[in-house]
C-alpha positions in Angstrom: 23.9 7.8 -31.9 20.8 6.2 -33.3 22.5 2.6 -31.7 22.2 4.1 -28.1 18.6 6.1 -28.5 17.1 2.3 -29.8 19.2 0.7 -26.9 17.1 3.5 -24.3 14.0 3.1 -26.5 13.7 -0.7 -25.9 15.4 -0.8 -22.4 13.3 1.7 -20.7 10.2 -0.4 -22.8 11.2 -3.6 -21.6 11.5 -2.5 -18.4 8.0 -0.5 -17.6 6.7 -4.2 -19.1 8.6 -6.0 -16.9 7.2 -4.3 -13.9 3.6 -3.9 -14.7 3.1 -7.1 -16.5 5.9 -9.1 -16.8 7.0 -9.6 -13.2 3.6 -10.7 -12.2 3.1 -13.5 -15.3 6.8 -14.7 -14.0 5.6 -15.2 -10.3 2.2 -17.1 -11.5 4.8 -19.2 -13.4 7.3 -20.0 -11.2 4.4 -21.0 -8.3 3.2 -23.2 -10.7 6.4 -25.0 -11.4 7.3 -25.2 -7.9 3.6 -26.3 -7.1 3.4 -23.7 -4.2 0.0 -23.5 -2.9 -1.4 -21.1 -1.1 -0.6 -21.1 3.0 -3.4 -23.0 4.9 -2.9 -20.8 8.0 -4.9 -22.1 10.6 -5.6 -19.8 13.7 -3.2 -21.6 16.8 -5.3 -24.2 19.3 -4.3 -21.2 22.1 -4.8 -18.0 20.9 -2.3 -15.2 21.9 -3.2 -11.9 23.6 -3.7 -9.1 20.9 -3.7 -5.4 21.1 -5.7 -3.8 18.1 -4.1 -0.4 17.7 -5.8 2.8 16.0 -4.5 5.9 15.1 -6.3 8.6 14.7 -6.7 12.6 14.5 -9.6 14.0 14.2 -12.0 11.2 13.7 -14.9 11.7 15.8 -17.3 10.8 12.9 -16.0 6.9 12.5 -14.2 6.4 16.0 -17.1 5.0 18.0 -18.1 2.8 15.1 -14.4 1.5 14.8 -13.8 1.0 18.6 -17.9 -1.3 18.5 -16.5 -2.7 15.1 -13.2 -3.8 17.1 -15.0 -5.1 20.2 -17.0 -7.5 17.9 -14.6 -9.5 16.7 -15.1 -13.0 17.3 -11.7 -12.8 19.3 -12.0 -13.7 23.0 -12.5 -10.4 25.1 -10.3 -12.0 27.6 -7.5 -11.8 25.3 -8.6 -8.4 22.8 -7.4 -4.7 23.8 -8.4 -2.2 21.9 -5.8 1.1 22.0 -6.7 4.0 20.6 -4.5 7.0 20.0 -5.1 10.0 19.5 -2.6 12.3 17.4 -3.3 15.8 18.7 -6.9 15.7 17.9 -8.7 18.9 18.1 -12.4 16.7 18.0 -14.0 14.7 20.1 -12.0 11.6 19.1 -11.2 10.3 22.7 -14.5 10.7 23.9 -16.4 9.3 21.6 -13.4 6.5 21.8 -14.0 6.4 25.5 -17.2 6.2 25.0 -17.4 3.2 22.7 -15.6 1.0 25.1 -11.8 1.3 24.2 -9.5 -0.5 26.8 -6.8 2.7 26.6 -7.6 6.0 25.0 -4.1 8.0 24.3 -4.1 11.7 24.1 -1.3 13.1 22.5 0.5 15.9 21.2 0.4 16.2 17.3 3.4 14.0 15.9 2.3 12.4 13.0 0.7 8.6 12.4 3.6 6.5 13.5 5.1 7.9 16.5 1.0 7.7 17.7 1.2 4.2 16.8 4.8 4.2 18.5 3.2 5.3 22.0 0.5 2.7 21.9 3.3 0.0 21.3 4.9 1.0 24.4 1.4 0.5 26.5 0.0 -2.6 24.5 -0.1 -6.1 26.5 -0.8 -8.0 23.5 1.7 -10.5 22.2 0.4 -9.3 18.9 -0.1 -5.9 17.6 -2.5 -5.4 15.1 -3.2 -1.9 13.5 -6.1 -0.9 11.9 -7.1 3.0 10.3 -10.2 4.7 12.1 -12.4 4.0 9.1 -11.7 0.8 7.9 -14.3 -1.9 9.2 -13.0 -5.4 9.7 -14.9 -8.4 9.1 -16.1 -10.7 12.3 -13.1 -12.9 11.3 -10.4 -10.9 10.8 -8.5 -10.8 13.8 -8.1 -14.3 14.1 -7.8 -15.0 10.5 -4.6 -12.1 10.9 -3.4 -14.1 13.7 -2.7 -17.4 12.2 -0.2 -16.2 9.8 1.5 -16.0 13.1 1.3 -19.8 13.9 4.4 -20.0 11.9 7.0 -19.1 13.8 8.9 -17.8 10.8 6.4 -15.2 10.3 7.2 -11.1 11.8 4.8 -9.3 9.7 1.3 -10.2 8.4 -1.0 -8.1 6.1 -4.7 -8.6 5.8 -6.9 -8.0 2.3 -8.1 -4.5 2.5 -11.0 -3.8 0.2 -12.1 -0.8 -1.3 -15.5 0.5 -1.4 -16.8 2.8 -4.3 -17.6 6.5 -2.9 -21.0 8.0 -3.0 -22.2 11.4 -4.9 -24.1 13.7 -3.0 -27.4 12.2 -4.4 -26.1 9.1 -3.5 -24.9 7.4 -6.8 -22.0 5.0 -6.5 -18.6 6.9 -8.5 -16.5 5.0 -11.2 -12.8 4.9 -10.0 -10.3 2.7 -11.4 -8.4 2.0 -8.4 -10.4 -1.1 -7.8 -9.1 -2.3 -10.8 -5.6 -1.3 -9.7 -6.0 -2.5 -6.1 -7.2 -6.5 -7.6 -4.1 -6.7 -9.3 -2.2 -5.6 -6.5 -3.4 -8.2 -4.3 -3.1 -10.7 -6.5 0.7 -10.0 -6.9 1.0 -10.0 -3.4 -0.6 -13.0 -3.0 1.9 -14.3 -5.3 5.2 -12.8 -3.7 3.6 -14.6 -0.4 3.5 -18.1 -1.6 6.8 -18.0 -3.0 8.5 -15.7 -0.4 7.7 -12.3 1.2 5.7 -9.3 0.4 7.2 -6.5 -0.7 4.7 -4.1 0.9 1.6 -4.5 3.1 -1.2 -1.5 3.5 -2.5 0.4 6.6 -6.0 -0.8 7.1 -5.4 -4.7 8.1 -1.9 -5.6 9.2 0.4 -6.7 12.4 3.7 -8.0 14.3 5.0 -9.9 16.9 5.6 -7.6 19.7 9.3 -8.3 19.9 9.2 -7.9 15.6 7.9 -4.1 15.8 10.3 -1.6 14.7 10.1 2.2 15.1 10.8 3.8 12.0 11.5 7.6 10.7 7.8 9.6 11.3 7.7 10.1 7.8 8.4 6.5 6.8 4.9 4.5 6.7 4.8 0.8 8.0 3.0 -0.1 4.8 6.2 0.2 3.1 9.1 -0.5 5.7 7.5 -2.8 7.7 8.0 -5.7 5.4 11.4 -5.2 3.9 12.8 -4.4 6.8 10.7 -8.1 8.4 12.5 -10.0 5.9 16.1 -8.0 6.1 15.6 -9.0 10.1 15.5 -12.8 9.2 11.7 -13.3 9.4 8.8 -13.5 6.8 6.5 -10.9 5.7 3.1 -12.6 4.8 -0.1 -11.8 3.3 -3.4 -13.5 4.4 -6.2 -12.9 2.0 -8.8 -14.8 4.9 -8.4 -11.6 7.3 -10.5 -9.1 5.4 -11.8 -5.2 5.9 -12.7 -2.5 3.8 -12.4 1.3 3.2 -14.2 3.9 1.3 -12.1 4.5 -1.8 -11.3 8.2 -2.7 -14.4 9.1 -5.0 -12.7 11.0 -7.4 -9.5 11.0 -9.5 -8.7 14.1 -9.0 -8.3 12.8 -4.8 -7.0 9.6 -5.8 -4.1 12.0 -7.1 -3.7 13.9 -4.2 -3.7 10.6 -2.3 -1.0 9.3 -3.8 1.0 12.3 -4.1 0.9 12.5 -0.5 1.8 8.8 -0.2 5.0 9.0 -2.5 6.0 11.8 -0.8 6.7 9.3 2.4 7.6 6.4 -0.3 10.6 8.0 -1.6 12.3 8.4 2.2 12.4 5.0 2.2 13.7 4.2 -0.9 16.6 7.0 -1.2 17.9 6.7 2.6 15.7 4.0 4.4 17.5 1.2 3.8 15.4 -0.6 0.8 17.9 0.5 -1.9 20.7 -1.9 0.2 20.6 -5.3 -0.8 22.4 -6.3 3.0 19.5 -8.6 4.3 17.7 -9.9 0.9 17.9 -13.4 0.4 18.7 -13.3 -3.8 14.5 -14.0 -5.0 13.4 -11.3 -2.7 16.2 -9.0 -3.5 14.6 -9.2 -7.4 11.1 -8.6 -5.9 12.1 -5.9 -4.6 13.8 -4.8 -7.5 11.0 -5.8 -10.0 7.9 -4.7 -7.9 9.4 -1.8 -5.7 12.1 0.2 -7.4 11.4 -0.4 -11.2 7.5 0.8 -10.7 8.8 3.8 -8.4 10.9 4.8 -11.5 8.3 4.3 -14.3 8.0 8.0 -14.8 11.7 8.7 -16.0 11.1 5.4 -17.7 8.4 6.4 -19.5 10.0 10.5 -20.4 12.9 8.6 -21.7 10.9 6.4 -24.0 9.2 8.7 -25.2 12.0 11.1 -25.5 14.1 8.3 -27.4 11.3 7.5 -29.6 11.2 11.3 -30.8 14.6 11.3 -31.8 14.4 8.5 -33.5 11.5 9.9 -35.5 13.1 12.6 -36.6 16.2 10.7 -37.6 14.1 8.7 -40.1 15.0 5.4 -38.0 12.2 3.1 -39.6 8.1 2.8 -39.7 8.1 0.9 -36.8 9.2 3.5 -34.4 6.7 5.8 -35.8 4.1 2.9 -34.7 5.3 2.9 -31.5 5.5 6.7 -30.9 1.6 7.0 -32.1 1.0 4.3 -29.4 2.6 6.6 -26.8 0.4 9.7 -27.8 -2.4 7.8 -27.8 -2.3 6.5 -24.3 -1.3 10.5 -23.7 -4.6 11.4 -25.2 -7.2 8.8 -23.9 -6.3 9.9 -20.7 -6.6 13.1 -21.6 -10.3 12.3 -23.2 -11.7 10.2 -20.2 -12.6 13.5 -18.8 -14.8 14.4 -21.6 -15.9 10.6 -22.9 -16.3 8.1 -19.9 -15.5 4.7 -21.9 -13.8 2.1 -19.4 -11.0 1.9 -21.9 -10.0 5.7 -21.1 -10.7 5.7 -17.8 -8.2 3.3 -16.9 -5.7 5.1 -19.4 -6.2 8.2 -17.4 -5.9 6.3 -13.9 -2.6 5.2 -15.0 -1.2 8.2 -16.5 -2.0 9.9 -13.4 -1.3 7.8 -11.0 2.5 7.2 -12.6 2.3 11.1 -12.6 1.9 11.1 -8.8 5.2 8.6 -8.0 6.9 12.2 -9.8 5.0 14.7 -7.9 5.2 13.2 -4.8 9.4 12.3 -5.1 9.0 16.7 -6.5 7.3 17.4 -3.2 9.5 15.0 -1.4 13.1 17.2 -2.7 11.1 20.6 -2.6 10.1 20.9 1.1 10.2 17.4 2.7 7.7 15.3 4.2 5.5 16.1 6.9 4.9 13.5 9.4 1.2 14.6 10.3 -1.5 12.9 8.3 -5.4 14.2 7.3 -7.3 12.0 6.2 -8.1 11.7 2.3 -11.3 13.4 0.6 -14.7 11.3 1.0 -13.1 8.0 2.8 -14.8 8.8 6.0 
């Protein structure tokens, strides 16, 4: 018995290493031996037509200045349409939208964030279709920067570099929040996974297709997370191009950041379980252990981390050695920074609180997911607007 609790003690170690560290030093390596350098994407001598898609409910504070921000692109005008649509909004959304200068202005009845984005799909003109989130503000550049990821014709799916911008309190003090943190090292692995083959997710600020490359998905299935598995499984790339850049208000406190991604793994998990990343039919063999490394093996740190610790207690109590007592203490301790950072606001605790509960969240949200399902409507997060 003590064998198999020290084989799930290490295992389930090894592996929440693997993912959150491990995987990331062993991309940096491998793009060093194979001297892969980041793409030089260059935006094509003819630009193609591109339809800038925003869905939104609700959003009559930010439209106007997302439809002014979109029509400033340095993109021609000849060749821009802005889309927005408008998922049952109960606001002024479309005319303030109108109003701003958007090409089509969709009103529909509520049916969540993709089949909106679905609708506008069907009335774009745009050889490329680029989707953006009603509050995220794209820099001058970023359409065309977007679009040369597209000057490879093996490329069906490109993400931008979405930036996130610290909330404000009410007397207007910028708020800690680790998710910058976080986010950094995110885009640096994805930067990674680019340069040596395909993303294995994108985000919902900055991204597009090809027109002929856009899937429809389930409602409650995101594009940040099937768009790009689903690129690669159809024979084309999924890309990331750090040059096409916007930012977003970040949630301002944990407590939302929580809630955010509660809400997020709630339409994560669908996808996993029965949306077709779990089957391997598609993967070429490195991106089927990206997948596997950065996807499914972070989605089940949790049960990862219970079982460790459980392990560990057993093996405690069975008088197993010194060093598992070491490593138990180390366990408890990361349980009780995080639970301190409330209190005492040291950097060190914060981000042991940020990851406690945001590995928490990839639980609650597969909880809510088996509870009542997923809802394909969307609000949109505390303080980000």
């Amino acid at each position: 018995m003590t064998v198999v609790l020290e084989v799930v003690f290490w295992l389930c170690c090894a592996l929440i290493v693997w993912t959150q560290l491990g995987y990331a030093a062993a991309l940096a390596a491998l793009a060093r031996v194979l001297r892969r350098p980041p793409a030089a994407s260059r935006p094509p001598a003819q630009l193609p037509s591109l339809s800038l898609i925003v869905a939104a409910h609700d959003e009559e504070s930010v439209i106007a200045a997302k439809v002014e921000n979109a029509l400033a692109l340095d993109y021609p005008r000849e060749l821009l349409e802005v889309i927005v649509a408008c998922d049952g909004c109960a606001d002024e959304t479309a005319e303030r939208a109108r109003g701003a200068g958007a090409d089509i202005v969709l009103e529909l009845a509520r049916g969540g964030k993709i089949r909106a984005q679905d609708a506008a799909v069907e009335r774009a003109r745009g050889e490329i279709v680029a989707f953006s989130d009603a509050n995220s503000v794209w820099e001058p550049d970023a359409a065309t920067e977007l679009v040369a990821a597209f000057a490879d014709p093996r490329v069906g799916y490109a993400c931008g570099q979405l930036r996130y911008l610290p909330g404000a309190a009410a007397d207007g003090r910028a708020l800690p929040s680790q998710e910058g943190v976080y986010w950094r090292y995110e885009l640096a692995v994805r930067a990674l996974e680019s340069r040596l083959s395909s993303i294995t997710a994108g985000n919902g600020g900055i991204y597009a297709t090809r027109r002929e490359s856009y899937l429809v998905v389930d409602p409650i299935m995101g594009h940040d997370l099937s768009l790009p598995f689903n690129t690669v499984k159809r024979g084309k790339r999924a890309v990331y191009a750090p040059a096409a850049r916007a930012a977003e208000k970040m949630v301002p406190s944990m407590a939302g950041e929580f809630a955010r991604k509660r809400r997020m793994m709630s339409h994560t998990w669908p996808i996993v379980v029965r949306g077709g990343m779990l089957s391997p039919r598609g993967y070429p063999p490195g991106y089927a252990l990206m997948i596997f490394s950065h996807r499914l093996l972070r989605y089940a740190t949790p049960a990862l981390h219970v079982l460790a610790l459980a392990a560990n207690i057993a093996l405690v109590a069975r008088g197993s050695g010194v060093v598992y007592v070491v490593t138990l203490d180390l366990q408890l301790a990361l349980l009780l920074a995080a639970a301190l950072a409330g209190i005492v606001r040291l950097r060190v605790l914060l981000i042991a609180r940020y990851y406690v509960l945001t590995t928490a969240s990839l639980a609650a949200g597969f909880w809510d997911w088996l509870a009542h399902g997923t809802d394909a409507t969307w609000t949109a997060a505390e303080g980000t607007r």
